[in-house]
N, C-alpha and C positions, 0 to 999 in steps of 0.2 A: 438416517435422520430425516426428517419429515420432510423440511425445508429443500432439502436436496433433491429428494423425491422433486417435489412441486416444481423446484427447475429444471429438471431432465425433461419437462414437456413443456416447458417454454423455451428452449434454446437446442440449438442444432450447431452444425461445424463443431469449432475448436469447441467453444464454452458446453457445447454439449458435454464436449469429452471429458473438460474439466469436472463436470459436475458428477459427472459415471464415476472418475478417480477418486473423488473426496467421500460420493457414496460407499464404493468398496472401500475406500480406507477409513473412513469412519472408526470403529474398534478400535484399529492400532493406533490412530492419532490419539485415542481419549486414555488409553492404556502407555504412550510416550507422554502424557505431562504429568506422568508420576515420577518421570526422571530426572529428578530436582537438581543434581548433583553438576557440577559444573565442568563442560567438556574442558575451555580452553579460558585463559584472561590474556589480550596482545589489545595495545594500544588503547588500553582504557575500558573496553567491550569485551562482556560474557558471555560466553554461547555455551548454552548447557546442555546437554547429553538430550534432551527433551529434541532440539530445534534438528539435531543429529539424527537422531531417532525419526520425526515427522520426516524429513527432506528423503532419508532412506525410503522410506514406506511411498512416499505419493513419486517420487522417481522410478518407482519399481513395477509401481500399479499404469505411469505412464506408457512402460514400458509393457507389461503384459497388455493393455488395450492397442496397442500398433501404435505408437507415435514411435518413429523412426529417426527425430529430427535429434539436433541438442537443445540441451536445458541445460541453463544457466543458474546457478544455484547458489545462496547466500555460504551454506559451509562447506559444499564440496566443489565451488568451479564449475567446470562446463563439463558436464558429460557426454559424450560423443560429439559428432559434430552434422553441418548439415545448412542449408539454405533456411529452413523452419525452424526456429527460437521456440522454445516457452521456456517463460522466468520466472523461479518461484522464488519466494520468501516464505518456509517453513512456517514460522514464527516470529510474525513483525509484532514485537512488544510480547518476547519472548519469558523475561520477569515479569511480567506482568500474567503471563499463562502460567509457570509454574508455581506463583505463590495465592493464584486462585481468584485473582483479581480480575474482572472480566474482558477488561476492553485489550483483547488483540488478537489477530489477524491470519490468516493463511492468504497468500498475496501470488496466482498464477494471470500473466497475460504471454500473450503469444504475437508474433511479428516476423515478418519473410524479410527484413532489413538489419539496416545496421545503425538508426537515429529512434529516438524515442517519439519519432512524427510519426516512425512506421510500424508502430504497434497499433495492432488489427483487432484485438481482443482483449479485453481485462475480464479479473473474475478475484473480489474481495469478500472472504468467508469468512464473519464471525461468529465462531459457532455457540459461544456464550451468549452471544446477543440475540442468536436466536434469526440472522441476517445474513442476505449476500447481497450483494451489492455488485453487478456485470451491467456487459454494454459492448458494443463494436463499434468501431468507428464509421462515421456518420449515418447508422442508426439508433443514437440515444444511447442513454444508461437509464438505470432499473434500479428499484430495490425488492427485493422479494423475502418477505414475510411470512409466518404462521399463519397472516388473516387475507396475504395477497400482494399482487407486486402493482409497481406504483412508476411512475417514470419519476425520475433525478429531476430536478428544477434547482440553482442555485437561488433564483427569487423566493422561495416558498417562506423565508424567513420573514417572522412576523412581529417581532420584540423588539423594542425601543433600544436596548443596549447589545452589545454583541458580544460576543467571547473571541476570542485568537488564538490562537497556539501557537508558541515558541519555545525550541529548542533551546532549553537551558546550556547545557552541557555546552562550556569553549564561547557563550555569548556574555558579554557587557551585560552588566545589570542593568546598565542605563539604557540599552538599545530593549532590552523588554522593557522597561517601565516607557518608552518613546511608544512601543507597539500597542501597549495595552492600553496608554494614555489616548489615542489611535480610534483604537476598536470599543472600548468600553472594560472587560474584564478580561481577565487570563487566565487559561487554562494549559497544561500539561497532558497530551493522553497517553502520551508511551508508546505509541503505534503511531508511525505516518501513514502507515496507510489507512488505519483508519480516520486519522485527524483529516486526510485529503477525502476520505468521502462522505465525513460528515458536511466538508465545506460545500461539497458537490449536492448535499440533500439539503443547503441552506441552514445549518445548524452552526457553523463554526462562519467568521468572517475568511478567514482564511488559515494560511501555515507559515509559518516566517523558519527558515534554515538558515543561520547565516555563520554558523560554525562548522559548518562543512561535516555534518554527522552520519546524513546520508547516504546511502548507496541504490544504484541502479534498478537494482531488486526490487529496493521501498517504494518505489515511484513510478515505475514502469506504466501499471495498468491503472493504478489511483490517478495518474495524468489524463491520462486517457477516459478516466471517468467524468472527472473536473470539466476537463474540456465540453465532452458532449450533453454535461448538464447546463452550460453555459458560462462556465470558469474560466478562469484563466491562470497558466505560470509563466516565470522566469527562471531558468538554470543557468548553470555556469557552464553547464560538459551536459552532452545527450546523445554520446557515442553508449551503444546497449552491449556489446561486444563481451566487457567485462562486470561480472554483477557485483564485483566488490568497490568499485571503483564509485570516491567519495567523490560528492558536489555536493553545494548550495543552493540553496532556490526560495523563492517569494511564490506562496498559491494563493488565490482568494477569488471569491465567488464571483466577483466581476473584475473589469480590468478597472475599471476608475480604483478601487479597494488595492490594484494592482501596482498600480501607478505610485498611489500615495505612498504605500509601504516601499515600494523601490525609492523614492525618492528621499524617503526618512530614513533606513537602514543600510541598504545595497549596498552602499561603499565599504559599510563596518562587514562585512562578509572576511570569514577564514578564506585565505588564498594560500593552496599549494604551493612550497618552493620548487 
């Protein structure tokens, strides 16, 4: 794919390597979201033979290019092990890829730690959108395009009224109507990881989680983007250890955005017994 192309000469280290991996798997990812059929249903969530399929293929491709470390993976756990992370999410807003719908996600960051402060690398690819969306920490995030890459700015937004994104699923109605009443309108995009970098390119106010939907996976490197556009979040858990493992959290383009919203919903958050 073209796009990928264009970021193999803009990026070196890990994101480099990301971008080699998505190139050679290119094929077989667009050849698995024919796999409509549904692996698994536990605890409310689908994972269908498709997200199964991706995580095989860019796991395998990590591995023929020398990454030696573990990866952390939303359907299969942790594959080997090792001082070096990278976290994928297959398929962030995986119905939403196999019924054709565009917005969602292949989600790899990388981190030598064990807190989600010490992820070093993100790299968010939508390939419907024609978009990636990378960065390292504390030199910026990026968006790279068909026509060119651009740096992340949370400010860039220029419209009178805003949009939000809130996780339906396990939330009060009344705490989205509190957020959107808030922000201006509401939207749903099905992918946090891409909800978190639209807010990073200044298009979304921010992401509201407060039913605990989340996992590690989703947010790993879209944090890391948010941040270095000028964002800001609040979590509840930022141990990266395990990539299944649910939290909540408040993201939004700036911390005042940040603030307001913890101050209006934070308490109504899903809490683990």
């Amino acid at each position: 794919m073209e796009i990928l192309k264009k970021l193999t000469k803009k990026t070196s280290g890990k994101l480099r390597l990301f971008a080699d991996v998505l190139l050679a798997s290119t094929e077989g990812i667009q050849k698995s979201l024919d796999y409509k059929k549904v692996a698994r249903k536990k605890n409310g969530e689908v994972a269908y033979q498709a997200d199964v399929q991706v995580e095989k293929i860019i796991v395998h491709e990590l591995r023929q290019q020398g990454f030696e470390g573990a990866v952390l993976a939303e359907e299969g756990g942790t594959y080997g092990s090792g001082t070096e992370k990278i976290l994928l999410d297959p398929l962030d807003g995986s119905t939403n890829a196999v019924l054709g719908f565009p917005l969602f996600a292949i989600l790899l960051a990388y981190s030598t730690g064990t807190h989600l402060s010490d992820v070093e690398g993100a790299l968010v690819f939508a390939p419907s959108l024609y978009r990636v969306y990378w960065g390292e920490k504390g030199k910026g995030a990026y968006l790279t395009t068909l026509e060119g890459t651009y740096a992340l700015s949370t400010e860039r937004r220029k419209h009178e009224t805003g949009l939000i994104d809130v996780v339906p699923e396990n939330t009060n109605p009344n705490d989205i109507v509190t957020c959107t009443s808030y922000a201006g309108k509401y939207r749903h995009v099905g992918s946090l990881g891409l909800a978190l970098s639209f807010t990073a390119e200044g298009i979304l106010e921010g992401v509201v989680n407060i039913a605990n939907r989340a996992k590690i996976v989703d947010v790993a490197g879209p944090f890391l983007l948010l941040q270095e556009a000028g964002g800001s979040y609040l979590t509840d858990f930022d141990i990266i250890d395990n990539p299944t493992k649910r939290l909540c959290f408040i993201a939004a383009r700036n911390s005042q955005i940040k603030r307001d919203l913890t101050r209006l919903v934070w308490e109504k958050r899903v809490k683990e017994e």
